[in-house]
N, C-alpha and C positions, 0 to 999 in steps of 0.2 A: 719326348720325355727327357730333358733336358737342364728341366730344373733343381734346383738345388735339392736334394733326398729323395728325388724320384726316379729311379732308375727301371731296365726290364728288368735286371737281375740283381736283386744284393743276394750280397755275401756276407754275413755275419761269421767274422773268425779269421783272424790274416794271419794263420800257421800254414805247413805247405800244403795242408790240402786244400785251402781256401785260396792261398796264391795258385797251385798249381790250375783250379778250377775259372781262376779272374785269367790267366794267361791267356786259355785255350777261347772263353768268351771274349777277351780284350780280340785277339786273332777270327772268333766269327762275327768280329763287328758289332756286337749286341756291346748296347750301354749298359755298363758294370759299375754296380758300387761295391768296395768293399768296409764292410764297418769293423773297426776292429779294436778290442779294447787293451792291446798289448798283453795279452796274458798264453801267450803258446809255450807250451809246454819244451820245444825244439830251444827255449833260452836255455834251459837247465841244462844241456848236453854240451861239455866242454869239446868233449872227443868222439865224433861218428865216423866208428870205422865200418859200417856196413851200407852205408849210400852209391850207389851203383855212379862211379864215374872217379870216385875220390880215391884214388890208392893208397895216400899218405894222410886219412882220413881229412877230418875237417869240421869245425865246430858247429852247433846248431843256430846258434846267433849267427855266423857267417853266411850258413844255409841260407837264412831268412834275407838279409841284407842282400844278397844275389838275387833270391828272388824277386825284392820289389826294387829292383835296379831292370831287371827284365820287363815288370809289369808296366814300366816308364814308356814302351814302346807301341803300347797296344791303348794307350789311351783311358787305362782304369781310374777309378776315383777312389779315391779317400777318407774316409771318416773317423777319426778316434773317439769311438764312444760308447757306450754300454750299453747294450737292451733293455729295458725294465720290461715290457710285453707286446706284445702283439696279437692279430684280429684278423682273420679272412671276412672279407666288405666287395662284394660283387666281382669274386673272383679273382680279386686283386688283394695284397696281403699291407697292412697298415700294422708298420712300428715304432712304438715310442721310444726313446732313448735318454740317457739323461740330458744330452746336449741337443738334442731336435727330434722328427718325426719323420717316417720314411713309407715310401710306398713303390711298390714295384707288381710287375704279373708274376715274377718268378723269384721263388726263393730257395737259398741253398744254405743250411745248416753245418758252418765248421768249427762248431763251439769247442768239442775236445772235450779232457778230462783233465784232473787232476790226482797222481798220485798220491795219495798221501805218506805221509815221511814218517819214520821211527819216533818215540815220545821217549828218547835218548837226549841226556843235554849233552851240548857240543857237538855233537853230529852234524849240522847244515853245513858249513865245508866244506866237508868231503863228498857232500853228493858231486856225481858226475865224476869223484877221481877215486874214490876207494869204495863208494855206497851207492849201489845201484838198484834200481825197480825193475827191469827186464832181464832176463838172462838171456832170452835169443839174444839181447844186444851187446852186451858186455859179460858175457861168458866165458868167453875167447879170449878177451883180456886179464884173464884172473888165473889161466892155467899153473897151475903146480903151485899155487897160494890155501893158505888158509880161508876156506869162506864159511863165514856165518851165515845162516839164515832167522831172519827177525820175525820170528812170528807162531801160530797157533791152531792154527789152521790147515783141512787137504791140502790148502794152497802148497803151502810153509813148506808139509809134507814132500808135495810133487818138485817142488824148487830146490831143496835139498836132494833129491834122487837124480834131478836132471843136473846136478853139477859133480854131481861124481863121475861123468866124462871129461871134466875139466880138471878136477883135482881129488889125490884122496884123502884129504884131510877138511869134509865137511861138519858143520854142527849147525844146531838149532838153538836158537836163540828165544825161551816164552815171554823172559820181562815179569815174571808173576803170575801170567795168565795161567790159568787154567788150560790144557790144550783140551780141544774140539774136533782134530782130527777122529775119522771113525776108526770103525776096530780093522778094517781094511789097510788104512794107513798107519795104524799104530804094528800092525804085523809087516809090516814094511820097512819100519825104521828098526825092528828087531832084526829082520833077517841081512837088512844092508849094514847092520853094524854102524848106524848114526847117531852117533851121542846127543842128546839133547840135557840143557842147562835152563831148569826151572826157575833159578833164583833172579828178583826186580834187579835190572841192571842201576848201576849207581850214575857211570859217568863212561865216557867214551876217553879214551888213552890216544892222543894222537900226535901227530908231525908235522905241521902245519895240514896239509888237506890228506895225509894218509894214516890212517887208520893203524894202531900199533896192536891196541886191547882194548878189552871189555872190564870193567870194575863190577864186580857185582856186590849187592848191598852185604853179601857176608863178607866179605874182606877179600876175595878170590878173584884172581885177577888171569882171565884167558885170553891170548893170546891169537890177532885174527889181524889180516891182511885184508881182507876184502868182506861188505857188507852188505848183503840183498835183502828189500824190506817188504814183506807181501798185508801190507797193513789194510790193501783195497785203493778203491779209485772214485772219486766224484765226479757222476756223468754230468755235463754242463744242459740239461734237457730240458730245463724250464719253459725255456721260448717254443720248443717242440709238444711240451705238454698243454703248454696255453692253446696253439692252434691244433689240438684234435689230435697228434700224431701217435700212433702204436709206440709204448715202448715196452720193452720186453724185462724181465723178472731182474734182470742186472741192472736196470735202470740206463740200455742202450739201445737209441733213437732206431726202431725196424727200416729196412729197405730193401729192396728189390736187386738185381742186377747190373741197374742202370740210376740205380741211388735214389731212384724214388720213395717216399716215404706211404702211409696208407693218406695223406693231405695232397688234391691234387695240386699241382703246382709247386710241392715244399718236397725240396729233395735233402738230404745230409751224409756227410761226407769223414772220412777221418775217424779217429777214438772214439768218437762219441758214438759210433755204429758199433754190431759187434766184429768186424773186423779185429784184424791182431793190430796191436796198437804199433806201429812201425811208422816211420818217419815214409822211407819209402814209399810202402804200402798206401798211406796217405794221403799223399801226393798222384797217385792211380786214382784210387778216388776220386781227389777233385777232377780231374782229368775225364774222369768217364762217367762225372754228373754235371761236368760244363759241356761234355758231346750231347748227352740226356736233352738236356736242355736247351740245349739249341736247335737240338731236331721236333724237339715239342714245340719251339715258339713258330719254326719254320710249319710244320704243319698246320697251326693253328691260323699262319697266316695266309695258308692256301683256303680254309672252310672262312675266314673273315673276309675275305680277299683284301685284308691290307698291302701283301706283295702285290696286289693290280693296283691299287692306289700310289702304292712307291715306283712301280715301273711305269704308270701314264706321265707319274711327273718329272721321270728321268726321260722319258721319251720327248718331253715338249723342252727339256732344258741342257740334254749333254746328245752330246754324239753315240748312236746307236748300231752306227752300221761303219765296219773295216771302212780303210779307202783304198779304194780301186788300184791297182797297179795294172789292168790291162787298156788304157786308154790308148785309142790308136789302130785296135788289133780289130781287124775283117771279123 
């Protein structure tokens, strides 16, 4: 399997659960392709201070760059290119792309998400350095700051309550909306004392990429350091939906323990699971749906007996057996 789009394994998705996942198959020897349409979410993070190895943090574009500087080693393949759909065709999974068509026995799903961003003008600068979508992740960066919370929602709600370990001057942010929080969370922002500001914001007040204030459409202008947006996420699950796979009420690809999806042979990895969307975390993932995987093609080749067919003709072509160091001896 060696031709041009035809691998055992693609990878759709080259962020690190995808690499993480191409690493561990480039290492058990299985032909890997990885397709990938440059869209991982790991560009937008200027600053990751919680990647297990990095003390003085490290960017998420650097992340990626390291990783396929690794992936150089183990023999992976490459494709920049986009999905449009895909087919399960006699067990084996047939995909179109814009730019070719591909086919492999194993597939692995690291499509990811995308968060979607505040409907704030002048805001896209600042994400990654004063406007963030996770609080596990930059939380901790925002301590004894003023933080906004963007939004309308339990989300918005529990986002604002979980950074009052970080600082005590949070607020909420509707934009005009109408909030949708229940009466559970609506007794919650009374009892923690969280101000919340109804009115459509006008325009974002900033310093080059940090965040100074809030304009709002009445003239009133608040005063905010750091900004968190719970606006939702777009699960990338198309190509999972096309071939059969369970997805669950959030719109993220189901899986097992070992990343199998309910598609035999289609496993997914990463955000696009419900896993916590974590970089790290991720990166686990692929990792323990490229072992998945390799132990599925491995066993499959003991009932095909294709490993008899690869070892009669390493047998008639390479050296099979140590050489002897006892020549001579009684």
């Amino acid at each position: 399997m060696n031709q041009p789009g035809i691998a055992e394994v693609i990878i759709v998705g080259g962020g690190l659960a995808g690499l993480s996942a191409a690493i561990y198959l480039g290492r058990a020897k299985r032909n890997t392709l990885v397709i990938d349409a440059g869209k991982s979410m790991a560009r937008w993070e200027p600053k990751v201070e919680n990647y297990l190895g990095f003390p003085n943090s490290i960017s998420g574009e650097e992340l990626l760059r390291r990783a396929h500087l690794q992936t150089r080693r183990y023999r992976i393949h490459f494709k920049r290119d986009s999905i449009i759909r895909g087919k399960v065709a006699d067990g084996r999974f047939l995909l179109r792309g814009q730019k070719g068509s591909y086919l492999c026995q194993r597939l692995l799903l690291a499509t990811g998400i995308f968060h979607i961003p505040p409907n704030i003008p002048g805001v896209t600068p600042c994400l990654g350095h004063s406007m963030f979508f996770c609080k596990d992740c930059d939380g901790f960066r925002v301590q004894g700051k003023t933080i906004a919370v963007y939004g309308w929602s339990n989300e918005a709600v529990d986002y604002a309550l979980g950074m009052l370990f970080y600082s005590s001057c949070v607020l909420i942010l509707t934009d005009g909306h109408a909030p949708r929080w229940d009466k559970r969370h609506a007794r919650w922002l009374r009892e923690y004392s969280i101000p919340i500001y109804p009115q459509p914001i006008a325009n974002v007040v900033r310093r080059g990429r940090q965040i100074r204030a809030m304009q709002l459409t009445d003239g009133s202008r608040i005063a905010v350091d750091a900004l968190f947006t719970t606006r939702g996420d777009i699960y990338f699950n198309k190509l999972a939906r096309q071939l059969g796979a369970r997805i669950d009420s959030e719109g993220e690809i189901e899986v097992d323990l070992n990343m199998k999806t309910t598609v035999h042979g289609l496993y997914a990895a990463g955000c696009v699971t419900p896993a916590n969307c974590q970089m790290i975390i991720a990166a686990g993932q692929g990792a323990t749906a490229a072992q998945a995987i390799n132990r599925d093609l491995f066993e499959e080749s003991l009932i095909t007996h294709s490993l008899q067919r690869f070892r009669t003709q390493r047998l008639r072509s390479a050296r099979t057996r140590p050489a002897s160091s006892l020549k001579g001896r009684a």
